[in-house]
DRENPADREN-58374 format. One record per residue (C-alpha): residue in one letter; residue number from 0; x, y, z. Coordinates in steps of 0.05 Angstrom, whole numbers, plus 5000, padded with zeros to 4 digits. Layout:
<site code="A" pos="NUM" u="X" v="Y" w="Z"/>
...
! end
This chain:
<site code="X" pos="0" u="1911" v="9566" w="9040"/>
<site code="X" pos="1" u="1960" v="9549" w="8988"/>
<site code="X" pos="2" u="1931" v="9490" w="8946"/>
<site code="X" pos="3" u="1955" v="9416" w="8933"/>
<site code="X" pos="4" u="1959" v="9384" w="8872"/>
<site code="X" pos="5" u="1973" v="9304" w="8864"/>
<site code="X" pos="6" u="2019" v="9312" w="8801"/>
<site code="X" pos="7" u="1999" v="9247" w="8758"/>
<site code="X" pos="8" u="1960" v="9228" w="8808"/>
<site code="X" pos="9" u="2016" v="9229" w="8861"/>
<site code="X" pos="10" u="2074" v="9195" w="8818"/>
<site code="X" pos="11" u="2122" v="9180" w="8870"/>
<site code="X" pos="12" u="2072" v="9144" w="8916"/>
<site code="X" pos="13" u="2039" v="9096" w="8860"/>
<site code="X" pos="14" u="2046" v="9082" w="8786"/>
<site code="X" pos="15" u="2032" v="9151" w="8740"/>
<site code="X" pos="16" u="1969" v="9163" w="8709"/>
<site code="X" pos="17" u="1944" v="9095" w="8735"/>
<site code="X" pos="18" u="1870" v="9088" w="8764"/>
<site code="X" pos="19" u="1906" v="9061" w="8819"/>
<site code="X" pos="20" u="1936" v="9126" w="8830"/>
<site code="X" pos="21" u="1876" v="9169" w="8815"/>
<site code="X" pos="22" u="1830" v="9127" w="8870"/>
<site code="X" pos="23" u="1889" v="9128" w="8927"/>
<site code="X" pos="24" u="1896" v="9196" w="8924"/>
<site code="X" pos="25" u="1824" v="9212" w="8938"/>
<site code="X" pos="26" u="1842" v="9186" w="9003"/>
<site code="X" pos="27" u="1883" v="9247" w="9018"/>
<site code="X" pos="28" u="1866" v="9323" w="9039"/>
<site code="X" pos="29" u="1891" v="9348" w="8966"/>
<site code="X" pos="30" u="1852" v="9403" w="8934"/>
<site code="X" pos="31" u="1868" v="9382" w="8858"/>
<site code="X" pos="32" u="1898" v="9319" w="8815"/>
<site code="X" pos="33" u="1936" v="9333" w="8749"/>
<site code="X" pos="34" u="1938" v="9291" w="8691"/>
<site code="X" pos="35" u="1964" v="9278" w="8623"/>
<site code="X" pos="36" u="1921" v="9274" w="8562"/>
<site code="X" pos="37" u="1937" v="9243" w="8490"/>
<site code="X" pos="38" u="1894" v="9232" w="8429"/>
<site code="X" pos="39" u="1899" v="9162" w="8389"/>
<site code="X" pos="40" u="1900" v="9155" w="8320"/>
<site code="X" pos="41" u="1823" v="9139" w="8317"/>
<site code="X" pos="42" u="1800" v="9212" w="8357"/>
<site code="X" pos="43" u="1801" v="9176" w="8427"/>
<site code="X" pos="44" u="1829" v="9214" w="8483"/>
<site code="X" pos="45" u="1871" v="9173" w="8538"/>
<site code="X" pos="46" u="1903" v="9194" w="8601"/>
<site code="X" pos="47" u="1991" v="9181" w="8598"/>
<site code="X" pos="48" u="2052" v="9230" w="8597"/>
<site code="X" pos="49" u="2104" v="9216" w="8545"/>
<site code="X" pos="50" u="2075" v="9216" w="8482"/>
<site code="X" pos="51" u="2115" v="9156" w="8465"/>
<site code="X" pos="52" u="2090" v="9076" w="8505"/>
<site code="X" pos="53" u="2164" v="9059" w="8517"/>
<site code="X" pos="54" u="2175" v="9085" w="8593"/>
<site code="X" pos="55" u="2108" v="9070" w="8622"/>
<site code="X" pos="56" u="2079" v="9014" w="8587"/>
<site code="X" pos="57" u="2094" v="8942" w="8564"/>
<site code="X" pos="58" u="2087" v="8964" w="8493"/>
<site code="X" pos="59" u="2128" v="9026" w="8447"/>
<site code="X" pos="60" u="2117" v="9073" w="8407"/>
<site code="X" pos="61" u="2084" v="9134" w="8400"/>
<site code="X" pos="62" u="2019" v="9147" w="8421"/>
<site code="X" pos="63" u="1980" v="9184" w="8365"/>
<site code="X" pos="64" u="1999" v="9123" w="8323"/>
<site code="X" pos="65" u="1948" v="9076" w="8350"/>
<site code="X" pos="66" u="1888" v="9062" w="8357"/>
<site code="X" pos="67" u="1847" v="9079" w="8429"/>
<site code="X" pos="68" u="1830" v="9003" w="8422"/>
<site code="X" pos="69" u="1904" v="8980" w="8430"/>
<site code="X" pos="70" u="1925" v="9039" w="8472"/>
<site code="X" pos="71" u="1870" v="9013" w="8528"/>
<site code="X" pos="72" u="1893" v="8950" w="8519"/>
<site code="X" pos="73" u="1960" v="8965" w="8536"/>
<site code="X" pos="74" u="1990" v="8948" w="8601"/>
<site code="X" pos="75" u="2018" v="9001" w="8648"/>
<site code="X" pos="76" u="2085" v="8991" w="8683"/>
<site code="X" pos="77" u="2082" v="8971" w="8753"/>
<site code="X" pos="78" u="2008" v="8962" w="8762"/>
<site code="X" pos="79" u="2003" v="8892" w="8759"/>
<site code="X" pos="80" u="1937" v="8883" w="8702"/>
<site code="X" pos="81" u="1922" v="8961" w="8694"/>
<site code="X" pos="82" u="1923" v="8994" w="8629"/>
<site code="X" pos="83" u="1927" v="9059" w="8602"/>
<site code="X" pos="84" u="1860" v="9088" w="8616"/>
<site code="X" pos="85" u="1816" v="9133" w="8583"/>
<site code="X" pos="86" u="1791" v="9211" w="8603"/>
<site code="X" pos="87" u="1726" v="9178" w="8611"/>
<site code="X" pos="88" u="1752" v="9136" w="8652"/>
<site code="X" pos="89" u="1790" v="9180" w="8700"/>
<site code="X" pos="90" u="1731" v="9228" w="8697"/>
<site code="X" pos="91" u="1693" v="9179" w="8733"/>
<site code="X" pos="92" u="1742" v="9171" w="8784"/>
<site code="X" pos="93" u="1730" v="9239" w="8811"/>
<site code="X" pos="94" u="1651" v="9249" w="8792"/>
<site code="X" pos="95" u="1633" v="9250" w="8865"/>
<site code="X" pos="96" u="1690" v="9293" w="8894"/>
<site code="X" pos="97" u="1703" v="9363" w="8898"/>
<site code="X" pos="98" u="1779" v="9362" w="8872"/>
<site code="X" pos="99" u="1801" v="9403" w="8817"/>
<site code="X" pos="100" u="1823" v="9372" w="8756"/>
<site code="X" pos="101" u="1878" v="9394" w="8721"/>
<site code="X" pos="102" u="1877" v="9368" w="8647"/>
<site code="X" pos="103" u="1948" v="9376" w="8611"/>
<site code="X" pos="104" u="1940" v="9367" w="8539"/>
<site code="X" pos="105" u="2009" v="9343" w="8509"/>
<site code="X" pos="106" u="2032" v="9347" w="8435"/>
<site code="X" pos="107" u="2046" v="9286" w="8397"/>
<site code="X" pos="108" u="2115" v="9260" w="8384"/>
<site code="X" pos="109" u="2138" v="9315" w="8336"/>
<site code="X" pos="110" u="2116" v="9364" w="8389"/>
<site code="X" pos="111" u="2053" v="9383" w="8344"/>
<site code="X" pos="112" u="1988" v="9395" w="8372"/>
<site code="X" pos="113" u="1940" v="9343" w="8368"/>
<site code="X" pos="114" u="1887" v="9365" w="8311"/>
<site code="X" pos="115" u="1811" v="9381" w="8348"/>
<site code="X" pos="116" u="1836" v="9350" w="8416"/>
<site code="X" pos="117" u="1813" v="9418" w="8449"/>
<site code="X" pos="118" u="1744" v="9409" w="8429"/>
<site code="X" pos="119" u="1739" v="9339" w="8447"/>
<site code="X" pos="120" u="1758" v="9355" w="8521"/>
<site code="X" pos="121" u="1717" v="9414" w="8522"/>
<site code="X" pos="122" u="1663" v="9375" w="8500"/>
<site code="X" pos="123" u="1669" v="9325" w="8554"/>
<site code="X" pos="124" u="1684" v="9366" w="8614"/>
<site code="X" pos="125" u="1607" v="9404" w="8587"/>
<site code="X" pos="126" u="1580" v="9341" w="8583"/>
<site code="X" pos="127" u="1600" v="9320" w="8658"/>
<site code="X" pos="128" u="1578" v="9396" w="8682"/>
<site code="X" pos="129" u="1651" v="9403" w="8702"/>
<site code="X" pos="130" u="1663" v="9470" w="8673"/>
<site code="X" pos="131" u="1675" v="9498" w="8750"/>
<site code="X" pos="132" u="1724" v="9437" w="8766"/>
<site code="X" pos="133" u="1765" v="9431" w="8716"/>
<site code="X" pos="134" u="1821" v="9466" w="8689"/>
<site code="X" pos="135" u="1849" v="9458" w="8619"/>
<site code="X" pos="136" u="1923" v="9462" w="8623"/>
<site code="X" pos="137" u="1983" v="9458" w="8571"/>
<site code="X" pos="138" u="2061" v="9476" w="8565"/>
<site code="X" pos="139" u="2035" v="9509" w="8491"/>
<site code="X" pos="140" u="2007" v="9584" w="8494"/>
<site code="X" pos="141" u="1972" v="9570" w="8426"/>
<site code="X" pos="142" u="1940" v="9509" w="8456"/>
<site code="X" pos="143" u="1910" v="9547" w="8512"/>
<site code="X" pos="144" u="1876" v="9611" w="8473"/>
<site code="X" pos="145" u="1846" v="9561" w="8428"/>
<site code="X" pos="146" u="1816" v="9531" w="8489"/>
<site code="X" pos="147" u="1782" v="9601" w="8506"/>
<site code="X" pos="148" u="1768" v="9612" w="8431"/>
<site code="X" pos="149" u="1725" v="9550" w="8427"/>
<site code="X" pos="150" u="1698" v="9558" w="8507"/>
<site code="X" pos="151" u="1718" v="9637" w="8530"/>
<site code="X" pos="152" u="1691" v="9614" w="8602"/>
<site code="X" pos="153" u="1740" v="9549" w="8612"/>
<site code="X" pos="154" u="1785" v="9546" w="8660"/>
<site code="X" pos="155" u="1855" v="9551" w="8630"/>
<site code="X" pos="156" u="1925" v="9536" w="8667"/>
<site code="X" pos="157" u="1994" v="9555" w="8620"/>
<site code="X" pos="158" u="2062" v="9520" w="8650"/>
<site code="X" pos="159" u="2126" v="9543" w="8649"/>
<site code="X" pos="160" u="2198" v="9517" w="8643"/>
<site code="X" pos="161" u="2266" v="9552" w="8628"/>
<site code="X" pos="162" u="2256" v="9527" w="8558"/>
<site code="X" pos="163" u="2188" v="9542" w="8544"/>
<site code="X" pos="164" u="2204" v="9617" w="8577"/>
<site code="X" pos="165" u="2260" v="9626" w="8534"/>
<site code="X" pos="166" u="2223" v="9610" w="8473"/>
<site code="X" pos="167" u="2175" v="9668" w="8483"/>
<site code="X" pos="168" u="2240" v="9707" w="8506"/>
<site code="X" pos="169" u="2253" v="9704" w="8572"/>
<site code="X" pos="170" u="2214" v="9695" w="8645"/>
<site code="X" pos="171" u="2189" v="9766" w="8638"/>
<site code="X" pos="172" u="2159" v="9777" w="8575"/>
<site code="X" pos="173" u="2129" v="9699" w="8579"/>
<site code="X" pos="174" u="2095" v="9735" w="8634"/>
<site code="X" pos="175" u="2074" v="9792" w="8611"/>
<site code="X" pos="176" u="2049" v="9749" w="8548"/>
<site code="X" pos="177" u="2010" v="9696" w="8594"/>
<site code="X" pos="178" u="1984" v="9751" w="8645"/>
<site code="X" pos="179" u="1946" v="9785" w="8579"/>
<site code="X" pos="180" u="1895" v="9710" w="8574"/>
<site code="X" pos="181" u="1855" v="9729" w="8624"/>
<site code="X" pos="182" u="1842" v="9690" w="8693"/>
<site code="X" pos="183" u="1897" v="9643" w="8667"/>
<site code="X" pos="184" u="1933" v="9613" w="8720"/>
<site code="X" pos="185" u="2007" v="9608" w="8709"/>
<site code="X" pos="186" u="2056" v="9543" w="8741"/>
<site code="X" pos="187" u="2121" v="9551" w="8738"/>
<site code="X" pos="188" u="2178" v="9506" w="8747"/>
<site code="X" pos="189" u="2201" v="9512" w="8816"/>
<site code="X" pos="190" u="2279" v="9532" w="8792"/>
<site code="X" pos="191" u="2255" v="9583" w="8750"/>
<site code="X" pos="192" u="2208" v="9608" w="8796"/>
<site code="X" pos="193" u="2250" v="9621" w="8860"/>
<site code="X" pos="194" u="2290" v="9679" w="8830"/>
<site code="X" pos="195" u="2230" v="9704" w="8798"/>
<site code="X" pos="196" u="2171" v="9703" w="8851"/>
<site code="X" pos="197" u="2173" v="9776" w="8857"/>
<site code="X" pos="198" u="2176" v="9794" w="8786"/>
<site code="X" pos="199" u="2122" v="9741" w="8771"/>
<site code="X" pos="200" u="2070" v="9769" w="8832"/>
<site code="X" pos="201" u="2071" v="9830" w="8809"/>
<site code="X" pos="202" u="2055" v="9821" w="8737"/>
<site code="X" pos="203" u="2008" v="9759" w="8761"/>
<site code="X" pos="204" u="1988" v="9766" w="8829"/>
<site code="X" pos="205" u="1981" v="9699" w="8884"/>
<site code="X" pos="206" u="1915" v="9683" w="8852"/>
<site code="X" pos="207" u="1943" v="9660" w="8789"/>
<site code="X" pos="208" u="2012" v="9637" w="8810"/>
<site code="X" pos="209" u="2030" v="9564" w="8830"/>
<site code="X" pos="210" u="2103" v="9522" w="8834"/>
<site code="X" pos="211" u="2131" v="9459" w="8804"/>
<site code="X" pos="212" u="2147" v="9400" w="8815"/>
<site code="X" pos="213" u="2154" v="9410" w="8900"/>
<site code="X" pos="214" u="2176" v="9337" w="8927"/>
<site code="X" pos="215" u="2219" v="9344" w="8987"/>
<site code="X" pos="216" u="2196" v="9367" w="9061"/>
<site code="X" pos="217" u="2236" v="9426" w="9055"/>
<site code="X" pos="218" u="2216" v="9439" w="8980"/>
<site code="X" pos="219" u="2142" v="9432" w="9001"/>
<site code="X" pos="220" u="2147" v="9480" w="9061"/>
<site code="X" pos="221" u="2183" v="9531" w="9033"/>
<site code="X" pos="222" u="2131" v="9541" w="8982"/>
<site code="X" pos="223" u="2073" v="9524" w="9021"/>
<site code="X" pos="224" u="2096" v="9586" w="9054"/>
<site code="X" pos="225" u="2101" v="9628" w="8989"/>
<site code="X" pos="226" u="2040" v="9675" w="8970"/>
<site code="X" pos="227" u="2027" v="9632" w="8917"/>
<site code="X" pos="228" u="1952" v="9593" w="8895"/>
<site code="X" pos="229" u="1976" v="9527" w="8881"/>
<site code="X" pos="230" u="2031" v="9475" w="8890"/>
<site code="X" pos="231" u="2044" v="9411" w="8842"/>
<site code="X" pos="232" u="2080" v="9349" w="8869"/>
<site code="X" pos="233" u="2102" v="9285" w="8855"/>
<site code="X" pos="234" u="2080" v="9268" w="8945"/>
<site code="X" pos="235" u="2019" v="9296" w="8967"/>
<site code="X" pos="236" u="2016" v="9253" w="9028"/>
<site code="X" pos="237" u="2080" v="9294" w="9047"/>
<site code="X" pos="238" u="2048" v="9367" w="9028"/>
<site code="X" pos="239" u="1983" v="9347" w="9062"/>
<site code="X" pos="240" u="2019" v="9328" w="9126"/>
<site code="X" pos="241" u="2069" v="9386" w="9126"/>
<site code="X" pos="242" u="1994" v="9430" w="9115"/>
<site code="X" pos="243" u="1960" v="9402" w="9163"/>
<site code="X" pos="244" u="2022" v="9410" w="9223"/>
<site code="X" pos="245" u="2029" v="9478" w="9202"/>
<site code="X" pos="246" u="1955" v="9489" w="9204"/>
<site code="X" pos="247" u="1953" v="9465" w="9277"/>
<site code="X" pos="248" u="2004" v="9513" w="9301"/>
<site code="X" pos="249" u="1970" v="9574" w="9338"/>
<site code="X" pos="250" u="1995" v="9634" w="9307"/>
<site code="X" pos="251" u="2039" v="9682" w="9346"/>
<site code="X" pos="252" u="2009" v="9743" w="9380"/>
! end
């Protein structure tokens, strides 16, 4: 079974990264929620995308400029009072389920890495005993070895884009690079990935290979039908209702 993943907590169906979003979605058969994680000035850690306010919030701005104090007090877009909420926070959301949690750390607005942000997660996901449910994901090779460096049993997830690919060279050796951290699972950008699914099993095999961002009916069942682990999308009501139908269907003799 291919697994679903609510991609910012199923951004096309409620308001990104919002609590809102992250409590809905536990109402659907997904397997996994992804989120976005930035660090404030003051060491905090709080779940949003861009690593600037201005799209998402009633406030602008970059991120790792202010305090966790202001950035919690800062209103999200869209979702009426609710404001931009913490790891902790969405951490608690899921205590009691069984969903994977995918954890994308994002660099600041220079595109650096946020200094000891690693640890901090790493830290917290220990503290929770979520070292079997969560997985520590990032655009950034660098980002993800230091995640095994510090913790070499975490579970680490590297994604891929034309641009980050061509910055290690090209699709193939940005596989052959990302197939050598071990039990890494690699998701890559649905365009990118269509021409190269056969290239990219056989250097990574379906166990570590997923595709994003899957939205439409047909996008969603063409790669629910892919030997591939995971899918990421912006409608999991859609790729839990296209699973289900096609789950229902006897297979032919």
């Amino acid at each position: 079974m291919v697994f679903i993943a609510g991609h910012r907590g199923g951004r096309d169906l409620w308001p990104e990264n919002s609590l809102l979003g992250f409590r809905r979605l536990c109402d659907l058969d997904v397997d996994a929620v992804e989120f976005d994680v930035h660090q404030s000035s003051d060491g905090g850690i709080v779940v949003i995308h861009d690593p600037l306010l201005d799209r998402t919030t009633h406030d602008s701005g970059p991120v790792g400029e202010r305090s966790l104090n202001r950035l919690t007090s800062t209103r999200l877009r869209d979702a009426g009072d609710e404001c931009i909420p913490t790891l902790s926070s969405v951490l608690d959301v899921y205590a009691s389920t069984a969903l994977e949690l995918h954890i994308e750390i994002k660099t600041d607005a220079l595109g650096n890495a946020y200094q000891g942000l690693e640890a901090k997660i790493i830290e917290e996901i220990k503290r929770r005993g979520l070292e079997r449910r969560a997985v520590i994901t990032c655009f950034v090779p660098e980002v993800v070895e230091t995640v095994r460096r510090l913790s070499p049993d975490a579970r680490v997830l590297l994604s891929l884009d034309r641009r980050s690919a061509e910055m290690m060279g090209g699709i193939a050796p940005a596989l052959e690079r990302l197939a050598k951290i071990r039990d890494c699972i690699v998701a890559i950008e649905k365009a990118l990935l269509t021409p190269a699914l056969p290239l990219a099993l056989g250097i990574l095999g379906t166990s570590r290979l997923g595709a994003w961002v899957t939205n439409t009916p047909e996008d969603i069942g063409y790669w629910l039908a892919q030997p591939v682990r995971q899918i990421t999308t912006d409608r999991p009501d859609l790729a839990v209702d296209i699973r289900r139908r096609r789950a229902a269907v006897p297979a032919a003799s």
